[in-house]
C-alpha positions as a Python dict, from the first residue, in 0.01 Angstrom:
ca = {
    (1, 'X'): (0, 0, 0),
    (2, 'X'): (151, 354, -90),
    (3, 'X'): (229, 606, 200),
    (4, 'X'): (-42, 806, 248),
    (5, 'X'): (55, 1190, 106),
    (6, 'X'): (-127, 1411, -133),
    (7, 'X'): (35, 1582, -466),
    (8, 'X'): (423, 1533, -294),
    (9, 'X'): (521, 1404, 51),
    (10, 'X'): (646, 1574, 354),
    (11, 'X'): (1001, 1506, 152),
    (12, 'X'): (837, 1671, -172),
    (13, 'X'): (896, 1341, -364),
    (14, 'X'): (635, 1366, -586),
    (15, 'X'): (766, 928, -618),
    (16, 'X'): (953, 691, -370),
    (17, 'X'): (1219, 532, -539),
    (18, 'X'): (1059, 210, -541),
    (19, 'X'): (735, 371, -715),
    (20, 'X'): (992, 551, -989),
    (21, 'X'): (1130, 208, -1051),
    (22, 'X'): (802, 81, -1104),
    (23, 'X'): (716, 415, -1358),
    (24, 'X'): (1032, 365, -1513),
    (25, 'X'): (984, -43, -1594),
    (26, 'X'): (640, -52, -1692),
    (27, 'X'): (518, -9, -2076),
    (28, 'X'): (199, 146, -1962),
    (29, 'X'): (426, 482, -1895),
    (30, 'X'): (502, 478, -2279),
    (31, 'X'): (183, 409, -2367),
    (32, 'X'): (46, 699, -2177),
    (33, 'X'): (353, 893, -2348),
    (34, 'X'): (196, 835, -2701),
    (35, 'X'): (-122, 896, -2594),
    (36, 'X'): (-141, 1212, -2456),
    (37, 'X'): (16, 1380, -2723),
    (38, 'X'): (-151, 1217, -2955),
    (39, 'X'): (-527, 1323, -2774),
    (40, 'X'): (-346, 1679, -2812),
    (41, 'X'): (-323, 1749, -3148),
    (42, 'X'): (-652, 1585, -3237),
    (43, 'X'): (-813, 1804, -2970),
    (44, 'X'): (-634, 2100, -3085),
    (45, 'X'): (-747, 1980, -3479),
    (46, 'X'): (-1109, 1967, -3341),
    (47, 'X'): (-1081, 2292, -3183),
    (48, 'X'): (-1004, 2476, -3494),
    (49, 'X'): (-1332, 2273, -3647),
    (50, 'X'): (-1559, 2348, -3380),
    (51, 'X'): (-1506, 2669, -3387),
    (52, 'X'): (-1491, 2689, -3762),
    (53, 'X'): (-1846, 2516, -3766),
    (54, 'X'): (-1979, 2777, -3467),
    (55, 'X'): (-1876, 3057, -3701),
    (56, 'X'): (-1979, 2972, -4030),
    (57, 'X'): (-2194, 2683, -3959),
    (58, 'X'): (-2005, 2522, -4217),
    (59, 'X'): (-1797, 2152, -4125),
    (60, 'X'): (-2059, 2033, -3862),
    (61, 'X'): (-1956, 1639, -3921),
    (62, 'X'): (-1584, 1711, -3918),
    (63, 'X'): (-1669, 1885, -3612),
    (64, 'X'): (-1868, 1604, -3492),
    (65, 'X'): (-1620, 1297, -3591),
    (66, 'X'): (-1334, 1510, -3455),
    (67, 'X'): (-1491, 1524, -3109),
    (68, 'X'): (-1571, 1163, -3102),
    (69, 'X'): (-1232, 1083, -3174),
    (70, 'X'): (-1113, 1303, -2895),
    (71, 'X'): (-1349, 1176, -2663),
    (72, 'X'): (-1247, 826, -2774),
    (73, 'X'): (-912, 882, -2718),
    (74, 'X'): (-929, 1064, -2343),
    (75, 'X'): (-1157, 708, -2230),
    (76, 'X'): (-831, 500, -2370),
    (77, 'X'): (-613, 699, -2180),
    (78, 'X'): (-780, 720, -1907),
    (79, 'X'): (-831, 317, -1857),
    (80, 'X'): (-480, 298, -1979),
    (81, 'X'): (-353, 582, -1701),
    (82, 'X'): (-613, 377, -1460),
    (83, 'X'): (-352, 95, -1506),
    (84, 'X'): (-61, 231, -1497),
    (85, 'X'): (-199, 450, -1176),
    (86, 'X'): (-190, 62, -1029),
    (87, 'X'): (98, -45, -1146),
    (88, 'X'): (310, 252, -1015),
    (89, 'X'): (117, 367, -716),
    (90, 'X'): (-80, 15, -628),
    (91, 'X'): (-457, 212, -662),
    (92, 'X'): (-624, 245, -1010),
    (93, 'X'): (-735, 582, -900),
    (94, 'X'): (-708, 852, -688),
    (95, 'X'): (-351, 752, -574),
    (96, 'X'): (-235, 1042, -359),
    (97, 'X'): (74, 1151, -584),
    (98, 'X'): (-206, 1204, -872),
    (99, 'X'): (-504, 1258, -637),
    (100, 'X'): (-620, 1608, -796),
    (101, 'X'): (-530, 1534, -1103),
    (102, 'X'): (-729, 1207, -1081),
    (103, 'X'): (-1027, 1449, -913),
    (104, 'X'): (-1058, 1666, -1232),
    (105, 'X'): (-1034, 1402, -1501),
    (106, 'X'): (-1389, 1273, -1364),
    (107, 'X'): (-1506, 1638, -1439),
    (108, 'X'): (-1347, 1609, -1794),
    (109, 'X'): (-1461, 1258, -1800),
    (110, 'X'): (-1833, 1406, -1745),
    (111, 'X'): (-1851, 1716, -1949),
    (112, 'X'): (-1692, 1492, -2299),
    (113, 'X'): (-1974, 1210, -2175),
    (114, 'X'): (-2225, 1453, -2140),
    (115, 'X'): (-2158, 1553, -2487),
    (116, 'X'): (-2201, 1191, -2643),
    (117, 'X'): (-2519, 1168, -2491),
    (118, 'X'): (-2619, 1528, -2622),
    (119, 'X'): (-2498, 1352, -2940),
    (120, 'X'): (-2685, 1086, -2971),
    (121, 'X'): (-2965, 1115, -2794),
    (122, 'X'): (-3017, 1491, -2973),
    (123, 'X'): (-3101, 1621, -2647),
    (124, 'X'): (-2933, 1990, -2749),
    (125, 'X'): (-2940, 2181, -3081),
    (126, 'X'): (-2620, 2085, -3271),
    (127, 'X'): (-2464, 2434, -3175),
    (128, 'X'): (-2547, 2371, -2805),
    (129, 'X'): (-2334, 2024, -2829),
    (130, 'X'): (-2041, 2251, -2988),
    (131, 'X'): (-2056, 2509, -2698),
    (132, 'X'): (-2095, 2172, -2439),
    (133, 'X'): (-1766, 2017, -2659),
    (134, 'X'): (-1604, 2364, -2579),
    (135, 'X'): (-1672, 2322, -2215),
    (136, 'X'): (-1532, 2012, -2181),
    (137, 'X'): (-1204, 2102, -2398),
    (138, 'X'): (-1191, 2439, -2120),
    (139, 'X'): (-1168, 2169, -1854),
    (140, 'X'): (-964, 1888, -2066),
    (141, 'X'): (-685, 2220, -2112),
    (142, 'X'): (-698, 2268, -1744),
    (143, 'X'): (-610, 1899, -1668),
    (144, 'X'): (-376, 1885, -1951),
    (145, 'X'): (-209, 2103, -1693),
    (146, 'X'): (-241, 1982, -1376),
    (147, 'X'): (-33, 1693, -1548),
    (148, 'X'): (240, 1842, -1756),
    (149, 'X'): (345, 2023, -1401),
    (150, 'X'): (349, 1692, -1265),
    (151, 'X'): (543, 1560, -1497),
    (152, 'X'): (803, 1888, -1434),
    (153, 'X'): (809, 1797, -1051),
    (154, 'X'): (905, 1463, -1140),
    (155, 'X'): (1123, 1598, -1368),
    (156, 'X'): (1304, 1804, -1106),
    (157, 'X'): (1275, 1599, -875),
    (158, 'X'): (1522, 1333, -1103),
    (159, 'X'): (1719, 1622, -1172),
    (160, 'X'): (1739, 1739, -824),
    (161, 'X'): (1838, 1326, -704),
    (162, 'X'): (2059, 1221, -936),
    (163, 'X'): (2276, 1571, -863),
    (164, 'X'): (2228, 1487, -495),
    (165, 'X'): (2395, 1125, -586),
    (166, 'X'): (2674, 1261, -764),
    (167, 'X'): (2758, 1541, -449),
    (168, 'X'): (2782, 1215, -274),
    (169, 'X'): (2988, 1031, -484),
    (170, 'X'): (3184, 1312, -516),
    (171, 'X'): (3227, 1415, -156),
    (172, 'X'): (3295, 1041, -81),
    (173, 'X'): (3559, 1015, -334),
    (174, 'X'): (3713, 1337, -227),
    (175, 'X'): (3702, 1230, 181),
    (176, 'X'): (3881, 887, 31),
    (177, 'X'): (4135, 1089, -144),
    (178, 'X'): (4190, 1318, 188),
    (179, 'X'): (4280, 1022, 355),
    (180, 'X'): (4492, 924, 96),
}
């Protein structure tokens, strides 16, 4: 079971080193590595058509197709992050390193949801389901976020490690030499 801490611990270790181990052997952290880019550029694609169609009223299936796809894509990662959330922190969700993070992809997971059912149940007027697609890319943007400064805390946090490791090395090397 993972120590209990939320976003970094009391040590601001954003990972233990046995939960970077795990990060760094697992294939689900390169899947998740295509993936998010990848949901990127087609939700920055769909953007442009969205709000192409909302101001000409022209491309309303590319619109449409384009934020299926995207929605698509942010379910696969998010049962693919879902695993590798276990793998790494032993919880599919909510694991305290990600916990916020976690806590807003269920509101992105909601709005891009609420859209499909908008969709296909024709609940709202087709510009309605553009505006609700907007909402949801407002809060996908915001979570997009919350993870890329993750991923620069964990970042710095390697950075900040492996130049504590060397000081060591090298103030153990030079205390050998003194007594030399």
């Amino acid at each position: 079971m993972p120590e209990p801490r939320q976003g970094m611990g009391a040590s601001g270790q954003l990972y233990t080193a046995e939960e970077r181990a795990r990060r760094d052997a697992t294939r689900w952290t390169l899947v998740q590595g295509v993936l998010a880019p990848l949901q990127f550029f087609v939700f920055l694609a769909s953007v442009v058509l969205v709000l192409r169609f909302l101001q000409t009223g022209q491309g309303e299936v590319a619109a449409t197709w384009s934020i299926v796809i995207k929605t698509l894509l942010l379910y696969t990662i998010m049962v693919t992050g879902c695993i590798w959330e276990k793998v790494v922190f032993g919880r599919y969700l909510f694991a305290p390193a990600f916990f916020w993070e976690d806590v807003f992809s269920m509101l992105v997971l909601a709005l891009h949801t609420a859209y499909l059912v908008a969709l296909f149940t024709g609940s709202l007027p087709v510009r309605d389901q553009m505006l609700l697609a907007l909402a949801a890319y407002a809060a996908y943007a915001i979570n997009a976020t919350q993870f890329l400064l993750k991923l620069r805390a964990a970042r710095l946090q390697a950075a900040a490690q492996a130049e504590a490791e060397a000081a060591a090395q090298s103030g153990g090397q030079d205390a050998a030499s003194a007594v030399a």
